[in-house]
N, C-alpha and C positions, 0 to 999 in steps of 0.2 A: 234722313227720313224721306220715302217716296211721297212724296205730298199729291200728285195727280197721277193714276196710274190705268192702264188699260184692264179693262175689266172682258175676259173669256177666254177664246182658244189663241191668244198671241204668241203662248210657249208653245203649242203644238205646233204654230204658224211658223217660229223661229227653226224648226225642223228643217221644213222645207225653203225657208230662205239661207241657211249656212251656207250650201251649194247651189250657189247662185246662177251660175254657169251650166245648171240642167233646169230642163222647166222640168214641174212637176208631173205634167201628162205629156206621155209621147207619145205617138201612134206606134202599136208591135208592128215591126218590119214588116215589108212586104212578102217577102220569101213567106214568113208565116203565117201570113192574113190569108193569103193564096189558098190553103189547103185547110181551112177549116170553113164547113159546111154547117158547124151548130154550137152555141155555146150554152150555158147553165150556170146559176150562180146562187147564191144563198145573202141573205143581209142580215149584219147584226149591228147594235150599237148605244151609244150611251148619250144620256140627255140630262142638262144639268138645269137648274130648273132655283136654285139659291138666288131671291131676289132682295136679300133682307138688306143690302149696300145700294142698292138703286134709288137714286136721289136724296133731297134732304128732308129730314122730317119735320117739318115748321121750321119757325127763324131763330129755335135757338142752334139746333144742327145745322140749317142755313149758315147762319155765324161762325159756326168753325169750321164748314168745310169752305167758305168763301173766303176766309181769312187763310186758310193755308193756299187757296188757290192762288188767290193775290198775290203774296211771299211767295208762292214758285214761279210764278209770272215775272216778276221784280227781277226776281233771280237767275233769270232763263240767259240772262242777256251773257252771263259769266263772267260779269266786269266789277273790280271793286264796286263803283258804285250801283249798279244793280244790285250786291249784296248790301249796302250802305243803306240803300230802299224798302230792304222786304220788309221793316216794320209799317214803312207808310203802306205796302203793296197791301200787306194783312189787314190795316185798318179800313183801307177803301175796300178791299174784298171781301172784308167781315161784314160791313155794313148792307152792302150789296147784297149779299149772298142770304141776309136776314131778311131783307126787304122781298126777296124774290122768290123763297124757297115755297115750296105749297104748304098746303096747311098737313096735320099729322092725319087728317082719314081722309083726303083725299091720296096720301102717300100707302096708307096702309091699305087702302082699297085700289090704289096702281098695282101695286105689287103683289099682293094678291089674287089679283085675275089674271096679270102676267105667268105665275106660279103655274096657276091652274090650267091657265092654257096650254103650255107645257106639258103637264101631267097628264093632262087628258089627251092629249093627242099622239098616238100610233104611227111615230113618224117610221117607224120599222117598216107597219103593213102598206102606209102610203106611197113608200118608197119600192117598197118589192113590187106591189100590183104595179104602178107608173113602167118601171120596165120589166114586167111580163109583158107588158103591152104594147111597147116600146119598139118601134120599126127604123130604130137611129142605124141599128148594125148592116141597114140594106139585105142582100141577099142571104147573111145570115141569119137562120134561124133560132131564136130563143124556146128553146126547150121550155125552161122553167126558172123562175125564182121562188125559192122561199125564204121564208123567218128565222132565223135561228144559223148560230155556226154550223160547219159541217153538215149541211142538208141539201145542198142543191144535188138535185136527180139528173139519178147519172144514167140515164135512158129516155129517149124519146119514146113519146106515147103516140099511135099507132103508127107501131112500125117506122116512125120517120128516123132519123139519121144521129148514134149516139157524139153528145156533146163532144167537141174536139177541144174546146176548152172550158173550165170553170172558175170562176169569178166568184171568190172570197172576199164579201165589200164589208166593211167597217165603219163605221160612223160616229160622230160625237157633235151635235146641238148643242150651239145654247146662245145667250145672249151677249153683245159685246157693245159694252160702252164705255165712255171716261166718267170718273167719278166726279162727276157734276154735280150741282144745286140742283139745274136741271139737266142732267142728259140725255143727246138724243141714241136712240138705241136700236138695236136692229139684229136679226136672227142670224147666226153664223155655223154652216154647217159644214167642216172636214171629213169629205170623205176619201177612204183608200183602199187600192183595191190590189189582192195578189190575181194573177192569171194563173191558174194551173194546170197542168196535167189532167188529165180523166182519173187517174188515177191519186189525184195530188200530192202526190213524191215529188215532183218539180215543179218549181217557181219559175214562169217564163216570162212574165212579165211585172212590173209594178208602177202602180199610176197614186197619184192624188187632185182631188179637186178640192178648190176654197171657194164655199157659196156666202156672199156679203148680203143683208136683207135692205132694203135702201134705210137710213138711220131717221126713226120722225121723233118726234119729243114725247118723253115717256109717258105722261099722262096721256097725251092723244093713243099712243101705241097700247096699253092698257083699257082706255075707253069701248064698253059696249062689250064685255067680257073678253076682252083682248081681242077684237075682231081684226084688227090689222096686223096685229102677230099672228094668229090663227093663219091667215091668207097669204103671210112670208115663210110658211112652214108649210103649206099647200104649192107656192112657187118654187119656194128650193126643192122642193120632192121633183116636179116635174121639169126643171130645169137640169139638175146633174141624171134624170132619168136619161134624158134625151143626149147631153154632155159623154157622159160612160161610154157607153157603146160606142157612139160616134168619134169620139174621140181615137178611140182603143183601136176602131176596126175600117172607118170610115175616110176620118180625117186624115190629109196629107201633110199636118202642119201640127207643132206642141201645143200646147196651152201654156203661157206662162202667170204667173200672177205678176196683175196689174197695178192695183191701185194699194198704191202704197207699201207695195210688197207684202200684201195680206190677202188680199181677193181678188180674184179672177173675173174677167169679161167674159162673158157667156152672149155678146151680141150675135157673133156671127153663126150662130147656130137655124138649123137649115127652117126649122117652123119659126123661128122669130123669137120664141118665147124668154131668150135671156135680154131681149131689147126691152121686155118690160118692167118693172122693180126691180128686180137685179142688182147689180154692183152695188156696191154704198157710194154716196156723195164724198166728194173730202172735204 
């Protein structure tokens, strides 16, 4: 049995870690960067928002999830006697994990406002407007983003110069923690992006970014109607906004993921803005 397990986008992550020897953003070649004057792209994607395993619910659930902790802890080591231990591992972590777990309505009103913060928020339109407005591609022009697959406009408006490429971006939110008594948590957003054609019959290019939110402890991170989840789903928007394009059109250099083969550093980005919350701690 998995006794401690990662909770989010780890299997999507494991994607991009198989081929470990490509980072997942490359900048498109020069040859091609050269000759486009305008691009245009569309955003779609998917938000998962299921908080009903985040933390324990008073000290009797405290108790068994800290007594399995314990026993996988014990056990970690992979030596007879680590397995010799997991019962004392379970009794010291059952104890533990009762004593420390929160009560059930301060758990049921974590997760709750965690829920809803989620739900309520338009990480689609947050993410589209950030780059329509978005000056990361330099002298390229962004035509347009919108909402929805298959919609980015494939004409500049007055008269300016039509999209040489379009940018198919995809996305999937949500929340990534280990299943703790308390765990600390934090927003995790994979985005991926096709380049196409104007006419999109061809695939010229494909990129993906891993946004890590910095991890606080879950009550804190739910407190005040999720205010500090809200404001990690307002930085990852504007972070892979400014990332995208620059990456794509801009940068002479990949991105690869960093920390821990799950998320990417976004420091060196040219306004500064991935030096701030950003990456997750380890």
């Amino acid at each position: 049995m998995k006794l401690v397990r990662i909770v989010g986008a780890l299997g999507a992550i494991s994607v991009l870690t198989a081929a470990c020897v490509e980072p997942p953003a490359k900048p498109i070649p020069d040859s091609t960067r050269r000759t486009i004057m305008s691009i245009s792209g569309d955003v779609s994607g998917l938000k998962e928002s299921d908080t009903s395993k985040l933390g324990a619910r008073g000290s009797s659930e405290g108790g068994r999830l800290g007594a399995a902790q314990g026993a996988a802890s014990t056990a970690a080591s992979g030596t007879l006697l680590g397995l010799l231990l997991m019962p004392v591992g379970a009794a010291v972590g059952g104890a533990k994990g009762a004593a420390e777990a929160q009560t059930e309505e301060t758990v049921d009103a974590t997760r709750n406002n965690i829920r809803i913060a989620i739900q309520d928020t338009d990480f689609t339109e947050m993410l589209r407007a950030r780059l329509q407005a978005s000056k990361a591609a330099g002298d390229i022009q962004i035509v347009g983003f919108t909402n929805g697959a298959s919609t980015a406009p494939l004409q500049a408006a007055n008269g300016g110069p039509a999209p040489g490429h379009v940018i198919a971006l995809e996305y999937r939110l949500q929340i990534y923690f280990q299943h703790y008594v308390n765990p600390e948590i934090g927003i995790h957003v994979l985005a991926k992006a096709q380049v196409l054609s104007p006419d999109r019959k061809q695939v010229i290019h494909q990129a993906s970014w891993s946004y890590c939110g910095e991890r606080q402890h879950f009550v804190q991170m739910g407190a005040d109607s999720a205010a500090a989840l809200r404001a990690q789903m307002e930085n990852a928007a504007a972070v892979l906004a400014e990332a995208i394009p620059y990456d794509l059109y801009i940068s002479q250099k990949p991105r690869h993921l960093a920390i821990k083969n799950t998320c990417m550093d976004f420091s060196d980005l040219p306004s500064g803005i991935g030096r701030l919350p950003g990456p997750a701690r380890s």
